[in-house]
matplotlib code that plots the C-alpha trace (Angstrom):
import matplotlib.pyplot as plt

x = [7.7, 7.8, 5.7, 4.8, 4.2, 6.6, 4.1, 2.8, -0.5, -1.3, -4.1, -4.8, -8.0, -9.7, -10.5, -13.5, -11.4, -7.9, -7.6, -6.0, -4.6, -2.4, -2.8, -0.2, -0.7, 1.3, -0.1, 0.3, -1.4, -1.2, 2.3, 1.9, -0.7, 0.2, -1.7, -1.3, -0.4, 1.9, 5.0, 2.7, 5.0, 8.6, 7.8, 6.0, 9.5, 11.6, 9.5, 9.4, 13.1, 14.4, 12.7, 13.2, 9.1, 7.0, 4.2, 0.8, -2.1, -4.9, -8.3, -9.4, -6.7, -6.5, -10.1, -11.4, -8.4, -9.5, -13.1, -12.1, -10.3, -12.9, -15.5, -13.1, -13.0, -17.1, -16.8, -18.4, -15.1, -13.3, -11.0, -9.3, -9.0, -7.0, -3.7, -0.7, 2.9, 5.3, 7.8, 7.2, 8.7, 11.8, 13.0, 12.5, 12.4, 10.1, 7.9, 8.0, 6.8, 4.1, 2.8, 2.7, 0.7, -2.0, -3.0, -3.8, -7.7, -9.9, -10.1, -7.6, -3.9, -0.4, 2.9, 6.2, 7.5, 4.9, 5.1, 8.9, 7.8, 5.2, 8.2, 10.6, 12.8, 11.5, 14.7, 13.6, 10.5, 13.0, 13.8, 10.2, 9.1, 11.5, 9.6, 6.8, 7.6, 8.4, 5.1, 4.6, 0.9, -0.7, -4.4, -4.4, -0.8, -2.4, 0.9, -1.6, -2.5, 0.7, 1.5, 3.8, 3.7, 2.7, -0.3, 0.3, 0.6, 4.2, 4.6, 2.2, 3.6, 0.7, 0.6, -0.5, -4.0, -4.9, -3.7, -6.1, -9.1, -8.0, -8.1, -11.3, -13.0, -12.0, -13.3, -10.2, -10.3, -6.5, -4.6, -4.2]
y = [13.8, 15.0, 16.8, 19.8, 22.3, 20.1, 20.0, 17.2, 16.9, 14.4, 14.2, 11.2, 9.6, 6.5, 3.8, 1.1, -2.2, -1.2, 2.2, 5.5, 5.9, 8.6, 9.6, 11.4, 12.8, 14.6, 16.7, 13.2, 10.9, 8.7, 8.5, 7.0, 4.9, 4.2, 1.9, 2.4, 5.7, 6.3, 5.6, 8.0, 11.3, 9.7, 8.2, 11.3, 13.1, 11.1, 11.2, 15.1, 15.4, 13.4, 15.2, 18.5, 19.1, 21.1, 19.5, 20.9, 18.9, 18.8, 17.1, 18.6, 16.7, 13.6, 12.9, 11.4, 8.9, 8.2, 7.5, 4.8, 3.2, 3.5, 2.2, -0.7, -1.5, -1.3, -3.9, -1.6, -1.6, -4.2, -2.1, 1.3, 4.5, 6.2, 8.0, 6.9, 8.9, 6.3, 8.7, 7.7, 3.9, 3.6, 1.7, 0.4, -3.3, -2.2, -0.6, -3.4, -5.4, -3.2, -3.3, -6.8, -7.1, -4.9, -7.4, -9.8, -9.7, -8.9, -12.1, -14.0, -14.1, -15.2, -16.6, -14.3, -16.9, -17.1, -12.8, -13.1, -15.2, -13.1, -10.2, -12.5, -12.9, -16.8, -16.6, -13.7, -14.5, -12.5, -9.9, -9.7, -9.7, -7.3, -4.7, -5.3, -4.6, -1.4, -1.1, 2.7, 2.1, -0.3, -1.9, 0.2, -1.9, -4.9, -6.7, -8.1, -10.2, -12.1, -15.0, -17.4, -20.9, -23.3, -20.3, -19.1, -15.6, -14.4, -10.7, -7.2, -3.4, -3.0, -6.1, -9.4, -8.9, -6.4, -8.6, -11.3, -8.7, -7.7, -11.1, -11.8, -9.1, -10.3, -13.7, -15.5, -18.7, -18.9, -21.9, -22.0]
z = [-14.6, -11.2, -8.5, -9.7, -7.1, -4.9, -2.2, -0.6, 1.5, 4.3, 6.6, 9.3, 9.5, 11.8, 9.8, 10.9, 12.0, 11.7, 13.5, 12.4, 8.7, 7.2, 3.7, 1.8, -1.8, -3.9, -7.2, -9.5, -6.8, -4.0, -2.3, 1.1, 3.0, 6.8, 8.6, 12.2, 11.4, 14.7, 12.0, 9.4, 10.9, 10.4, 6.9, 5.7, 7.1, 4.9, 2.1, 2.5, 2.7, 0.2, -2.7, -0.7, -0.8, 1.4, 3.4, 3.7, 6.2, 3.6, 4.3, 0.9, -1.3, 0.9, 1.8, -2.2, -1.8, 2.1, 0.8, -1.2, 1.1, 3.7, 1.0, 0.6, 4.2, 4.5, 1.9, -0.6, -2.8, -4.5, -7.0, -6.4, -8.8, -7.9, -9.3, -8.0, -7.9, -8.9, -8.4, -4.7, -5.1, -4.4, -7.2, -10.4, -9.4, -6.4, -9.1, -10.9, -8.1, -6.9, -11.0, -10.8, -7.3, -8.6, -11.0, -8.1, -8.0, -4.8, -2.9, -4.2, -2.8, -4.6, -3.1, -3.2, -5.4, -8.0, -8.3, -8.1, -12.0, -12.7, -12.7, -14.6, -11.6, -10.6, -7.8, -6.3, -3.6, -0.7, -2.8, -3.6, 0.2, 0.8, -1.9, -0.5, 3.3, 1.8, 0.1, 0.8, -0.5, 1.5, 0.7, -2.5, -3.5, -1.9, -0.3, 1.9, -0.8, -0.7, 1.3, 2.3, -0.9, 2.5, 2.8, 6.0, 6.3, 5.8, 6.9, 7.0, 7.4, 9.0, 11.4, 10.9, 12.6, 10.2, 7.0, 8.6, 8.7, 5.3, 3.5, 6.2, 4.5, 0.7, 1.5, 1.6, 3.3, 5.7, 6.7, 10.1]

ax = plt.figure().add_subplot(projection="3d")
ax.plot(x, y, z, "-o")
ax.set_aspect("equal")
plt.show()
């Protein structure tokens, strides 16, 4: 199934801690977070013109996905509902990676290894880290949940300050 009405609606917000977002949706559900949004126009731009959609700035269709993302950075939120338009991954083994992360709970992280098993691929932890630097959902696909096996950081789309914050704000205690 595709997008329907091949639109797709963005908006940018500020977020508390981490600075401005942009929030792309398509009729089927979430298709991009950017954190830092200053890369938000040129991602949305290849996004729009690969599937040959038409982009509308919505506040009205963005803003319930923005809300739970803002309640999860208050620390009000520990899950997301949200839809998601898995037509917006790249491909199937992304997909397959980004399934797998969302069964990592709130406050707890997992190597690039150990996911590369949990996706039947125990040789994969670069292929894996790869996937997820391509994450186009951030915090609700939570790659910042993922960490090097020695439990140092490893990489963040969105910079390694705000992955801190992030895992800060789950409770997750980081090797320094």
């Amino acid at each position: 199934m595709t997008n329907k009405n091949n639109t797709v609606y963005f908006a940018r917000y500020s977020a508390e801690d981490i600075g401005p977002i942009g929030i792309a949706v398509t009729s089927r559900g979430l298709c991009s977070v950017a954190l830092r949004s200053s890369k938000f126009p040129e991602a949305l731009g290849r996004l729009v013109a690969k599937r040959g959609w038409k982009r509308v700035a919505s506040l009205e269709k963005t803003a319930p996905y923005f809300e739970q993302i803002r309640a999860y950075l208050l620390g009000q939120r520990r899950e997301f509902r949200l839809s998601i338009d898995w037509d917006c991954i790249a491909s199937p083994f992304q997909k397959n990676v980004l399934k797998a992360l969302r069964q990592v709970p709130f406050g707890e992280v997992i190597s690039y290894g150990d996911l590369a098993k949990r996706i039947g691929q125990p040789g994969a932890a670069r292929a894996v880290g790869t996937a997820l630097a391509h994450n186009p959902i951030p915090l609700v696909l939570p790659c910042h949940r993922v960490v090097r096996r020695d439990g140092s950081l490893g990489g963040f789309s969105g910079g390694l300050d705000i992955k801190e914050r992030l895992l800060t704000l789950e409770g997750v205690r980081l090797k320094k």
